[in-house]
C-alpha positions in Angstrom: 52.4 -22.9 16.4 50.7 -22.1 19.6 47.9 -24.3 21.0 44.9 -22.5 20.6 42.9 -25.7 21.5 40.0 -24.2 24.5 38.9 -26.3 27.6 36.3 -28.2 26.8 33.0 -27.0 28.4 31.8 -29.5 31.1 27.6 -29.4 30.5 27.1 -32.6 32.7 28.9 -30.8 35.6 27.1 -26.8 34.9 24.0 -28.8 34.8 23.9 -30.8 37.9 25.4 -27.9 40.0 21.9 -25.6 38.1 19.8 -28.8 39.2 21.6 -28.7 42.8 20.9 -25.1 43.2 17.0 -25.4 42.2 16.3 -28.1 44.1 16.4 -26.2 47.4 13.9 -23.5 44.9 10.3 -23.2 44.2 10.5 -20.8 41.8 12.3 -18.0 43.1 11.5 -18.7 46.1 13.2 -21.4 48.6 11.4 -24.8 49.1 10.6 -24.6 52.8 10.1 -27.8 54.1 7.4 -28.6 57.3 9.0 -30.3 60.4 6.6 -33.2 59.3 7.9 -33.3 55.8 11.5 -33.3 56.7 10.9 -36.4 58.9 8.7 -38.6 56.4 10.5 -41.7 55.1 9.7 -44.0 51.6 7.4 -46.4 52.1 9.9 -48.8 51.0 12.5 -47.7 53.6 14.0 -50.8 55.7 11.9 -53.6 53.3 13.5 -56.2 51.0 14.3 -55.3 47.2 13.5 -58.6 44.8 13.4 -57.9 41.2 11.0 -59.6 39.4 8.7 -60.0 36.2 5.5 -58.4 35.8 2.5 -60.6 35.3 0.9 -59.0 32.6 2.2 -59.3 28.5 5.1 -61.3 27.1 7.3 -58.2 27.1 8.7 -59.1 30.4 9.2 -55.7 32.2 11.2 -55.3 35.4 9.7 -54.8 38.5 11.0 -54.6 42.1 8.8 -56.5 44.2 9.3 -54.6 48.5 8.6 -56.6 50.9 8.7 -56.4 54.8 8.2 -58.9 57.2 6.6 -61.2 54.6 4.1 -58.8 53.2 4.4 -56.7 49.9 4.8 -53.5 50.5 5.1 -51.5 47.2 6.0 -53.0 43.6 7.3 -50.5 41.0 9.5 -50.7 37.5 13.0 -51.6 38.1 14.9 -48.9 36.9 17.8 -51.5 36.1 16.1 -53.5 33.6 16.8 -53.3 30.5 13.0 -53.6 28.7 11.7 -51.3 30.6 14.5 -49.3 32.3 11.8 -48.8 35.3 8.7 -47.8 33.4 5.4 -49.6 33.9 2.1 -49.3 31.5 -1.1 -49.1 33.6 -1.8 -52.7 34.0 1.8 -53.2 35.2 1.7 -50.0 37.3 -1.5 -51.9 39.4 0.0 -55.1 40.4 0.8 -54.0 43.9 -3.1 -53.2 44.1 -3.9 -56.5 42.9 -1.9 -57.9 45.1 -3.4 -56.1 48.6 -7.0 -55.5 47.3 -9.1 -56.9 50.6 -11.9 -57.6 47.4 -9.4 -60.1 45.7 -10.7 -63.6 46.3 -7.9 -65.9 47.4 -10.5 -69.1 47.8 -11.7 -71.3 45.2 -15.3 -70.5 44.3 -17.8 -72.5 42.5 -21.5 -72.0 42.2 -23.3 -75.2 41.2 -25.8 -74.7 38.1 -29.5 -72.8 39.3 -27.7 -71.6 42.3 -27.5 -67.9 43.5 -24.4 -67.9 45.1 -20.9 -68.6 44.8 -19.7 -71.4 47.6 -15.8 -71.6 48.8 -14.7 -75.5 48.2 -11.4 -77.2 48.1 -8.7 -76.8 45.4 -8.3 -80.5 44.8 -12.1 -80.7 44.5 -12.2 -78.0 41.9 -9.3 -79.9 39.9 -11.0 -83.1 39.9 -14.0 -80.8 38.8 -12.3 -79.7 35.8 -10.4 -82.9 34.4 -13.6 -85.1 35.2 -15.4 -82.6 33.0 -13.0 -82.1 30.2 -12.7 -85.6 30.3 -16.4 -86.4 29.5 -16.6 -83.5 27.1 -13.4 -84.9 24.9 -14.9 -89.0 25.3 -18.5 -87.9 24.0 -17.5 -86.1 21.2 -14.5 -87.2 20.0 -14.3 -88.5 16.3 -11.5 -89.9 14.4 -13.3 -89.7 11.2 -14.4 -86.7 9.3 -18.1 -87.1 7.3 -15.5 -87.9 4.2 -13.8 -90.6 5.8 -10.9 -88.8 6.2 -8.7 -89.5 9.8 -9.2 -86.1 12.0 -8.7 -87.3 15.4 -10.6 -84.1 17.2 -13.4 -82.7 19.1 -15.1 -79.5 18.6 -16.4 -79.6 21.8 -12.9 -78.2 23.5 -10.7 -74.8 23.1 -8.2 -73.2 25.1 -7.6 -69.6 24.9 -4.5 -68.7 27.1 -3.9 -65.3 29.6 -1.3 -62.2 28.2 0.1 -63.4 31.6 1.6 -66.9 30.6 5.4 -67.1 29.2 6.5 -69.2 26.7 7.4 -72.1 28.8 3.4 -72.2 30.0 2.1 -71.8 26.3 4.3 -74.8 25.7 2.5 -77.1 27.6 -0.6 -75.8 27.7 -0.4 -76.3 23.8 1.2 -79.7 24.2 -2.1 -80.8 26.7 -5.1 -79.3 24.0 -3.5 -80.9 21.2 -3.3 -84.0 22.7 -6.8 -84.2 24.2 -7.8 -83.4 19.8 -8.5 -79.5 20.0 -8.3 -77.4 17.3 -8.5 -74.7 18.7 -5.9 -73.1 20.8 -5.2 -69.3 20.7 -3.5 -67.4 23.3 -5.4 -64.2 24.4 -2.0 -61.6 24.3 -2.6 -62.1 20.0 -5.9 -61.3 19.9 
């Protein structure tokens, strides 16, 4: 019996040769480039390709982080991850404009009760700020008793509500810390 078996069609091969041909089209017409045009180089050209994590949820999309000469350039979905196979939601999609906004504040500010405006001090000041004040609210109303008697060990005084941008290594401890200063109430904000 003869073989009467055809060639099979390569569609991969027709349709990148169809795409080939177009791409040098607008239309019917050809794509006629401006000397400008045909110079212009990516922004990322020549800069430094780190993958990363965006900042945002706990999904844990890709990014590629550009940088050149120490500054970031451009960040944008890493095409070879596999949650998000280069795709970025909105809040993703802005982290490089996060990142170089001149409005972004990259001092610690504090503005001291009745004041009008926001003073720059010192990141260990601010620290010792915040423990020396948690610290006080947890001793003054602490009780280890319940109006029944019964052994609560708490305040009601403290709560932690955690960022969409923590993982599960920061949720960990931060958990570990509000429990142990008697909390109840610890909620991470990416649930909500």
């Amino acid at each position: 019996m003869a073989d009467t078996k055809r060639p099979a069609l390569d569609v991969t091969a027709l349709l990148r040769r169809a795409a080939g041909a177009l791409s040098e089209r607008v239309g019917l017409s050809p794509n006629v480039l401006s000397e400008r045009s045909k110079s212009l180089r990516p922004r990322t050209a020549g800069a430094k390709k780190t993958p990363s994590v965006c900042p945002y949820c706990a999904v844990g999309c890709g990014t590629s982080v550009y940088t050149r000469d120490g500054a970031i350039v451009d960040i944008e979905g890493n095409p070879d991850s596999p949650i998000n196979a280069g795709t970025l939601c909105p809040k993703g999609s802005a982290t490089f404009a996060l990142h170089v906004n001149p409005a972004r504040w990259t001092t610690v500010k504090y503005r001291a009760p009745y004041a009008r405006e926001w003073a720059d001090v010192s990141h260990d000041w601010a620290m010792e700020r915040i423990a020396q004040r948690i610290k006080d609210t947890r001793d003054r109303t602490f009780r280890e008793h319940d109006e029944h008697g019964r052994r609560v060990n708490r305040t009601m005084a403290l709560a932690s509500l955690g960022g969409a941008t923590l993982d599960n290594e920061e949720n960990y401890l931060i958990a570990k810390l509000f429990r142990n200063l008697g909390t109840p109430f610890i909620e991470n904000q990416a649930r909500i």
